[in-house]
C-alpha positions in Angstrom: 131.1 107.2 140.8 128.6 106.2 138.5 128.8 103.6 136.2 128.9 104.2 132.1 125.8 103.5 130.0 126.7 100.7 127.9 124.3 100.8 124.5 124.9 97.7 122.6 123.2 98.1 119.0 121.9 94.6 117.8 121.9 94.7 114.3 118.4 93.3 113.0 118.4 93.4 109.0 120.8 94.0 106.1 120.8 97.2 104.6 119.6 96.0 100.6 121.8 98.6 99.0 125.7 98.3 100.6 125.0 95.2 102.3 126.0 97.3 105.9 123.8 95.9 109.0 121.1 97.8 110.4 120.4 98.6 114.1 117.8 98.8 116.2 119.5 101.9 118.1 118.0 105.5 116.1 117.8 106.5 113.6 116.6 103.6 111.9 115.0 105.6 108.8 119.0 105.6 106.8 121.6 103.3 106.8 125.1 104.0 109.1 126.9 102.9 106.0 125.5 103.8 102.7 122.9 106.6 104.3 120.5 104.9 102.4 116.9 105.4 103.5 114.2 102.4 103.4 112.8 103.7 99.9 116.5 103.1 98.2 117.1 99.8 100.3 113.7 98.2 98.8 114.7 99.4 95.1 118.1 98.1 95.9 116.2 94.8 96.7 113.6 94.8 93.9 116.4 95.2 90.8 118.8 92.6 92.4 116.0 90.4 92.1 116.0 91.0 88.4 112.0 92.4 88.9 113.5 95.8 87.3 115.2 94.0 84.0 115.1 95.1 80.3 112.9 92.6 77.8 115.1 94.3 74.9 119.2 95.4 74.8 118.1 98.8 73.6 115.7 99.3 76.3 114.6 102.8 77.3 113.7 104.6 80.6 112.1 107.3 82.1 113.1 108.0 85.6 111.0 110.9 86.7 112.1 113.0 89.7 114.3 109.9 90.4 117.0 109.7 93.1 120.7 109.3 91.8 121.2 106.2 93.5 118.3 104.7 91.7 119.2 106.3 88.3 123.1 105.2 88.8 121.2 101.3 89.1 118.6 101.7 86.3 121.6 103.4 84.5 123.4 99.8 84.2 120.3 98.4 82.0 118.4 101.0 80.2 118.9 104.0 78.3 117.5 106.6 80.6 116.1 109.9 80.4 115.9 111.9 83.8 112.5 113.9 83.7 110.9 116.4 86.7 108.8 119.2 87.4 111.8 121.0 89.2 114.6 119.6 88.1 118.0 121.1 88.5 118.6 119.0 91.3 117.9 115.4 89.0 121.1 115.7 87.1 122.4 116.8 84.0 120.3 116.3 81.4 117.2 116.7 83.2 114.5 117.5 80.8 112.5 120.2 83.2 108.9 121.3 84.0 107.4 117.4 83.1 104.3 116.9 85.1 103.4 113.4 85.4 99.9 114.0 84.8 101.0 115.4 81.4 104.2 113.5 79.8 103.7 115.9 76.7 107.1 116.1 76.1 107.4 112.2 75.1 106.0 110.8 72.7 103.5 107.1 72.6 105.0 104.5 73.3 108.6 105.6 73.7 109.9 104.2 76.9 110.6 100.2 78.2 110.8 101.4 81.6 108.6 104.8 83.5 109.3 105.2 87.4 108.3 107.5 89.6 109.7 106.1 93.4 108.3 109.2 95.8 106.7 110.9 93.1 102.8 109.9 94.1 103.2 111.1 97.5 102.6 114.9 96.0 100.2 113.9 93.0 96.6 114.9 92.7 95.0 113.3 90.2 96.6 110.2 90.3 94.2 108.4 88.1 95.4 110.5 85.1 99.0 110.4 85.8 98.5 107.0 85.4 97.3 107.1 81.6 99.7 109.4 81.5 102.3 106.8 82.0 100.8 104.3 80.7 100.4 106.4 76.4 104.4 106.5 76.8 105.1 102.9 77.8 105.5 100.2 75.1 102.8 97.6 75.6 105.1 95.1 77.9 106.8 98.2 79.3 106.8 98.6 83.5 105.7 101.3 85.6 107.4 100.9 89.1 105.5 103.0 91.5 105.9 103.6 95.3 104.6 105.7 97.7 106.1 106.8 101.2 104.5 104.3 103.7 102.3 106.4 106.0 100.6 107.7 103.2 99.8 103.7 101.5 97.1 102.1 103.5 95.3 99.0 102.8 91.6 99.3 101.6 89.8 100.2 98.9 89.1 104.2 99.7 90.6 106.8 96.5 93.4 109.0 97.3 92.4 112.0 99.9 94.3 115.1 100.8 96.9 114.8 103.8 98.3 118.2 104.5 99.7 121.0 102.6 102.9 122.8 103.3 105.2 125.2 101.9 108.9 123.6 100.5 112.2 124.7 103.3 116.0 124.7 103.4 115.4 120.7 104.7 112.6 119.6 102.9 111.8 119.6 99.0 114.0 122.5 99.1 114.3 122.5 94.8 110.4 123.3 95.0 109.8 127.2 95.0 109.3 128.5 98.4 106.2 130.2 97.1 104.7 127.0 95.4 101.9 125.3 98.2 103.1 121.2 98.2 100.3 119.1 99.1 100.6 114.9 100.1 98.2 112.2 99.8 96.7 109.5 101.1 96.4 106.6 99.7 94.9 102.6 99.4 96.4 99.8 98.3 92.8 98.4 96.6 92.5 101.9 95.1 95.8 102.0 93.4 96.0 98.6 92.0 92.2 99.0 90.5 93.2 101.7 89.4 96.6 100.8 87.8 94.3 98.2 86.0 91.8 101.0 84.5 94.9 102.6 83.3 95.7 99.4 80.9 98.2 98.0 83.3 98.6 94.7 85.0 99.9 95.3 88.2 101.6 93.5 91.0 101.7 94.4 94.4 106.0 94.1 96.2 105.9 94.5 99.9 109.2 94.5 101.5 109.5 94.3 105.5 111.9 97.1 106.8 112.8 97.9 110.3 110.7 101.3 109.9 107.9 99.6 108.5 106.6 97.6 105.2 107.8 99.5 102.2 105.3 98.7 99.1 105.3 98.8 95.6 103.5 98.6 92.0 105.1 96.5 89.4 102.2 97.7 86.5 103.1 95.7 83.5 101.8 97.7 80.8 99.3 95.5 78.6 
């Protein structure tokens, strides 16, 4: 008779958002517990840490094409209003068809708070976005920026085109099926040089995960 396999699952690191322990045994990329993926742990992470906190008590945000879990956290400091290109799926409230390389529906200087957490990843143009962002914010206001980590890099190259694909039942599946998706590359020199041409002062967050270093822009808007 042969013997029974026996997997023992060695938990390595704390999941940032329930507080459940990870495991090294797959999948590693969302949490047993909460389901939260390593994008949600690190902003779990980032606004414990207070890095995510209103200057003002009538602060304001604008989350675009933000995550529910991250909305429900932002929700407990700021005033927020949810904001995407396609956005039935963002909640109610949505305002729908805002491209972050054009935030014409808001006015200057309207917002204490602008993220956009997976948002990047499908930008071209970046470099406008970014003054884009930056003619909403209140001078003081924060961008928090992050891009998915196979597409961040270290070095000082601009953004360059990844691949281009069309959205599916598992994947962006809001997107129109007809509508070509493209991701990008990008650099972590680039972006932060870039973050600075845009009037901001950014700071570079790098949390380690079991999938690998998740990192983000703190861009303090000057």
């Amino acid at each position: 008779m042969t013997a029974k396999k026996r997997i023992h699952v060695m938990p390595i690191a704390v999941c940032d958002s329930c507080g459940g322990a990870l495991s090294v045994e797959a999948p590693l990329f969302h949490c047993a517990l909460c389901n939260a993926s390593p994008r949600r742990r690190s902003f779990a992470r980032i606004f414990r840490e207070g890095r995510i906190a209103p200057q003002q008590a009538d602060a304001k945000a604008l989350c675009i094409a933000e995550e529910r879990a991250n909305r429900d956290r932002i929700a407990t400091h700021f005033a927020i209003t949810p904001a995407a290109l396609y956005g039935h799926r963002h909640g109610k409230g949505t305002v729908e068809g805002v491209d972050v390389r054009d935030l014409a529906p808001f006015a200057d200087a309207s917002f204490d708070l602008v993220t956009a957490v997976g948002v990047f990843d499908y930008v071209d143009g970046a470099d406008r976005a970014f003054a884009s962002v930056a003619r909403v914010l209140r001078p003081g206001g924060l961008f928090v920026l992050h891009i998915l980590g196979h597409l961040m890099h270290d070095g000082d190259a601009p953004p360059r085109l990844n691949k281009t694909l069309f959205s599916s039942d598992t994947w962006l599946s809001h997107v129109p099926r007809d509508v070509p998706v493209s991701t990008f590359f990008y650099t972590i020199g680039w972006t932060t040089q870039a973050l600075c041409d845009a009037g901001f002062a950014p700071e570079v967050v790098r949390h380690d995960d079991p999938v690998g270093p998740q990192t983000w822009f703190l861009a303090r808007r000057n």
